[in-house]
N, C-alpha and C positions, 0 to 999 in steps of 0.2 A: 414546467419541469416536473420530471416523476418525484418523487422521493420512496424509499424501499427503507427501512430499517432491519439489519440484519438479526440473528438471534445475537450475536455478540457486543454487549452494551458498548454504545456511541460505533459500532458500525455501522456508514449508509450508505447506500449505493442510490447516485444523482441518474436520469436521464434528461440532459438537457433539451428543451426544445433548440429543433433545429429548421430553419427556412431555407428550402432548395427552390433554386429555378432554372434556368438556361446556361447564367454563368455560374451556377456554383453551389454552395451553402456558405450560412454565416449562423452561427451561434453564439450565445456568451457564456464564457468558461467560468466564470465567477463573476456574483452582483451581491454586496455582502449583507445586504436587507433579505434577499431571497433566499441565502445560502443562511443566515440568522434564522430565519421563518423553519427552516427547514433543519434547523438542531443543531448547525456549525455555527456556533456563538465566538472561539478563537480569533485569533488577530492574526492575520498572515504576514511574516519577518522576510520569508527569502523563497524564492522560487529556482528550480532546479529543473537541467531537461537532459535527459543522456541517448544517446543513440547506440542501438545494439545489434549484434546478427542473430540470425536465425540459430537458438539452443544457447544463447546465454541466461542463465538465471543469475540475478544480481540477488543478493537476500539472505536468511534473511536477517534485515537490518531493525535494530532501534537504540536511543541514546538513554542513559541513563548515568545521571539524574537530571539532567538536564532534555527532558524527554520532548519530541516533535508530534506535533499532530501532521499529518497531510491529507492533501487533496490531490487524487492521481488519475491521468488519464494517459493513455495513450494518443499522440497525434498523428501520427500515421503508422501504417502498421498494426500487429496482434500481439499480444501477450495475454499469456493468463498468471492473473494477477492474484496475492494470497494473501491474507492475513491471520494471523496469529495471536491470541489473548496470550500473553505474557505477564500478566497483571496476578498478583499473588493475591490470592482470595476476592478473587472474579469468580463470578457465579458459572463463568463460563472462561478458569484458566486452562488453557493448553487446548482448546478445542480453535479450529482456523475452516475460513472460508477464502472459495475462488472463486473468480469467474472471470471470463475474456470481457478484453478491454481492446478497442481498435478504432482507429479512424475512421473507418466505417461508421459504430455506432456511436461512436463519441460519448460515452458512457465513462462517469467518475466512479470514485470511492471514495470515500472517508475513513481517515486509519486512526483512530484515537493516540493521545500521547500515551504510550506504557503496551502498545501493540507495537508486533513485530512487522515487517512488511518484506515482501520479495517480491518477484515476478522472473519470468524465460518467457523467451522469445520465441515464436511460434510461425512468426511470419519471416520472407528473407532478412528484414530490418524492422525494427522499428525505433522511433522516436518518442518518450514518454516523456511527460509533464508531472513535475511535484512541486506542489506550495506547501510550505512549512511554519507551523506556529512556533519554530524556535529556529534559532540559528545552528549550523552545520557547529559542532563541536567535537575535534578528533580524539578529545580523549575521554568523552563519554558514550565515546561508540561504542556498542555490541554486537552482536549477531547470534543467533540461533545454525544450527548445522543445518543449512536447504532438504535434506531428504534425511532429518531423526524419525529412524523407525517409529518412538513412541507415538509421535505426531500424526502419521500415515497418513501425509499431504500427496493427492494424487498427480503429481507431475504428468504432462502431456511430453512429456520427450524424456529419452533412457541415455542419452550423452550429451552431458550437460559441459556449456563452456562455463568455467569460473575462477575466479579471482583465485591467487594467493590466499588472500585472505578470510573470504567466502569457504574455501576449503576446510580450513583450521578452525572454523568457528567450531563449538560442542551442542552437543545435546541441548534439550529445554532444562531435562534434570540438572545437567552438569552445571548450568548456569544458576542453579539457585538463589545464591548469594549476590546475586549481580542485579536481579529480575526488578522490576518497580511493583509496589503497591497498587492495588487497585482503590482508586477514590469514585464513589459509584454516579454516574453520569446523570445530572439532573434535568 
């Protein structure tokens, strides 16, 4: 397995090894000795999988205070996938990173507790994968606004499908009071 550390403390981007032959490939998406070795020390609570069309961004999303770490991939399908320092005196708050995520490469990410996370859909469908170090909690969900100028996250699609509620989320600024602490990743 690759391991990549992003500039964004406790961002990291996994390449898992992958075994192909005649019938197929087989990988593993998580082994918690390897994914330990490799900087994801968390305990994973609850796993998540949503299926989307082509131009949905879901995002973007985080809990607070009761904040999740994840581990996300795409299982079939493309997305380009984004995260967000939201963490208030992060060496690197409000700066975010992307990159495609697809069944193809079978390529993770690591989204620290106190980051934002989104992704759109880029392919006709795709199917994504999220393991969470904390449990789904409706009322310390947040969101950041998917396309806050301040941010200048470069979106791969200009009509976007989205939520209700995805809509109405604010700014990074606007959210100030709401935002988590950064605790700095050891």
């Amino acid at each position: 397995m690759r391991v990549t550390p992003i500039d964004i403390p406790g961002v990291i981007v996994l390449e898992p090894s992958v075994r192909s032959d005649h019938r197929g490939w087989f990988t593993e998406t998580y082994h918690e000795q390897r994914y330990c070795d490799a900087g994801i020390t968390e305990h994973f609570v609850q796993d998540n999988c949503s299926r989307s069309v082509r131009n949905t961004v879901r995002g973007l999303h985080f809990q607070e205070p009761h904040a999740q770490g994840k581990l996300v991939m795409a299982l079939e399908g493309t997305v380009y996938d984004v995260v967000v320092d939201t963490r208030k005196g992060s060496p690197t708050f409000g700066k975010w990173y992307g990159i495609e995520l697809s069944g193809k490469n079978l390529h993770q990410m690591y989204i620290p507790a106190g980051c934002a996370h989104g992704f759109c859909v880029t392919s006709e469908t795709a199917t994504f994968l999220y393991k969470c170090t904390a449990y789904y909690s409706p009322r310390d969900e947040r969101g950041i606004l998917w396309n806050d100028p301040a941010l200048g996250i470069l979106w791969p699609i200009t009509e976007p499908i989205l939520s209700q509620k995805d809509q109405a989320y604010r700014t990074l600024k606007g959210m100030d009071m709401e935002l988590p602490f950064y605790k700095p990743v050891r």
